[in-house]
Residue, then its C-alpha position, 0 to 999 in steps of 0.5 A: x650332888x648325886x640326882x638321887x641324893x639330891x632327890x631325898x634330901x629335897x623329900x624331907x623337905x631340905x632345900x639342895x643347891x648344888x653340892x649343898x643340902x640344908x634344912x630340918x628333918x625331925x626337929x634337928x637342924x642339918x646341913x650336907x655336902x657332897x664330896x670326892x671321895x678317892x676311896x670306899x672309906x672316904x666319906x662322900x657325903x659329910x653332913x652335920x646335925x647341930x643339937x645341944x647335949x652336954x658333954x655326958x649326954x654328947x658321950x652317950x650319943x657317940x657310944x650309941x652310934x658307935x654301936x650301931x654298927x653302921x657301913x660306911x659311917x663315921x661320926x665325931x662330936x662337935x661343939x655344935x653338934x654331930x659330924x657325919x661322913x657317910x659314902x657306899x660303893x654307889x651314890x644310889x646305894x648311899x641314897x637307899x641307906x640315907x633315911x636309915x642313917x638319919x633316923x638312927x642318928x636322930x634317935x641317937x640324939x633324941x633319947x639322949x635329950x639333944x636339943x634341936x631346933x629352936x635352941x642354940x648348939x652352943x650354949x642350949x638357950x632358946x633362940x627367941x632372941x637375936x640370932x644368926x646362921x654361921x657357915x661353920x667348918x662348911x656347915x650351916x648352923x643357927x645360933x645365938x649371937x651372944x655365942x657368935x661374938x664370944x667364939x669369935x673373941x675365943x679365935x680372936x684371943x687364941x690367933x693372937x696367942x698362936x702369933x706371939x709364940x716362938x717360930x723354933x724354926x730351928x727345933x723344927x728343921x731337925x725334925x723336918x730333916x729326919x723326915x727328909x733323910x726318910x723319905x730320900x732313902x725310900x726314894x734310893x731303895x725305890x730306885x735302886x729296884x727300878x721306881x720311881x714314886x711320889x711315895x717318897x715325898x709324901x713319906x717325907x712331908x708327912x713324917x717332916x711336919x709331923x716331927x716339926x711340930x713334935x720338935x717344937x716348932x710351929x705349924x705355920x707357913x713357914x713350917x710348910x717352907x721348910x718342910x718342902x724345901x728339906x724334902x726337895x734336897x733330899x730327893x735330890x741327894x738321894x739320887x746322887x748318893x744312889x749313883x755315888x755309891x754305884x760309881x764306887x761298886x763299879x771301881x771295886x769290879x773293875x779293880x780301879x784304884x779310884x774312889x767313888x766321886x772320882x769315878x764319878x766325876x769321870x764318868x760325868x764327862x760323858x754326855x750318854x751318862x750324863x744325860x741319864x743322870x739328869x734325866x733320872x734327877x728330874x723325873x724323881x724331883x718330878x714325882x717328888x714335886x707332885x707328891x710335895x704339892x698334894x700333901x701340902x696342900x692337905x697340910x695347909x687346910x690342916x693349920x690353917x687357923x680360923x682368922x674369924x668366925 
């Protein structure tokens, strides 16, 4: 964690290990860590203040931050509290903002009634019983155990309920293959004007699972399989089509009475051309591998489900 960061967290009194900050500022429980933000809109710091409101008052909090107009700031309601993803052009610059930040949110929470400290986020009871502090989505956060062992029979049901259901792998393959039909015709279109781009596959990964699940299938590894594998021959389809269909151009100009692929298949006899065409093969799958690879990534941390709590 950003020195000065670090620095005001450890000045109200949160206790920072690394990347990581938690503690009580106000009465209100919160937990914060540091993050690679890749652009201005992408939090640097993500923080959760844990309170219990019910779903009215959770609204109220919401719409009143909301009109706080805050730079850089992006808030969601959660079962147990507020979400907080804050960043600005500097760490140090964040870190001037950070008291304003918290004590805006904190007030927020306040005059809305949120219970702080000293209560469960989940269920509002007092916590004078047993109780424990759970890494929640990243976050630590107190609560009751009665409400530890209901959410985790909650991931429990819903895991074995998500097991049960039909793959509809095939459903899900058309979905994945109008992605790949996508994302290889932005692959030619790049090519043609002279790119070469992970674009393509991150347009096709994405739009893939996107329609995969729309399709009906389900979000699993499987559908990760599938999606990259579609994605894959595509990229490589898109090529040889690009290059088909300029064999076929260049039979018309010459005034050959040959078809597209017989030209092509001729023109494949040559080792300069079929050098290039490798070459050009491979650097597309190249780039169509590193993009492949990014958004999968982001796509497991997206299904993957919570085995328990």
């Amino acid at each position: 964690m950003n020195g000065k960061l670090a620095a005001f967290f450890t000045g109200i009194g949160m206790t920072v290990q690394k990347n990581d900050a938690y503690g009580e500022y106000r009465g209100y429980e919160m937990s914060a860590k540091a993050v690679l933000a890749t652009s201005a809109t992408d939090p640097s710091l993500v923080m959760h203040v844990a309170f219990y409101a019910d779903g009215e008052k959770k609204r109220m909090i919401f719409e009143t931050l909301k009109s706080a107009r805050l730079k850089f700031f992006r808030h969601e309601l959660t079962p147990y509290g507020i979400f907080l993803g804050l960043n600005d052009w500097t760490a140090g610059r964040l870190a001037g903002r950070m008291q304003e930040i918290l004590d805006t949110v904190v007030d927020a929470v306040a005059a809305a009634g949120g219970l702080g400290r000293g209560y469960c986020p989940y269920c509002g009871k007092p916590l004078d019983g047993a109780h424990e502090t759970r890494e929640v989505d990243g976050f630590r956060i107190t609560l009751d155990s009665a409400c530890v062992a209901d959410i985790s029979a909650v991931i429990e049901a819903e895991n074995r309920e998500f097991d049960a259901a039909p793959n509809n792998c095939l459903r899900g393959f058309f979905g994945a293959l109008i992605g790949g039909i996508v994302g290889g015709a932005i692959a030619a279109l790049l090519y043609a004007i002279g790119f070469i781009s992970a674009l393509s596959a991150v347009v096709s990964v994405l739009l893939g699972a996107f329609l995969y699940r729309k399709f009906g299938g389900k979000p699993n590894k499987l559908m990760l399989i599938i999606v990259a594998a579609v994605t894959v021959v595509c990229m490589a389809l898109a090529i040889f089509i690009v290059y088909i269909v300029a064999s076929g151009m260049a039979a018309d100009e010459l005034g050959l009475d040959m078809g597209a692929f017989e030209v092509f298949a001729y023109c494949m006899e040559d080792a300069e051309f079929r050098g290039l065409f490798i070459l050009d093969l491979v650097l597309v799958l190249v780039f169509a591998v590193v993009g492949l690879v990014l958004e999968i990534i982001t796509l497991w941390g997206q299904i993957r489900r919570k085995k328990k709590f």
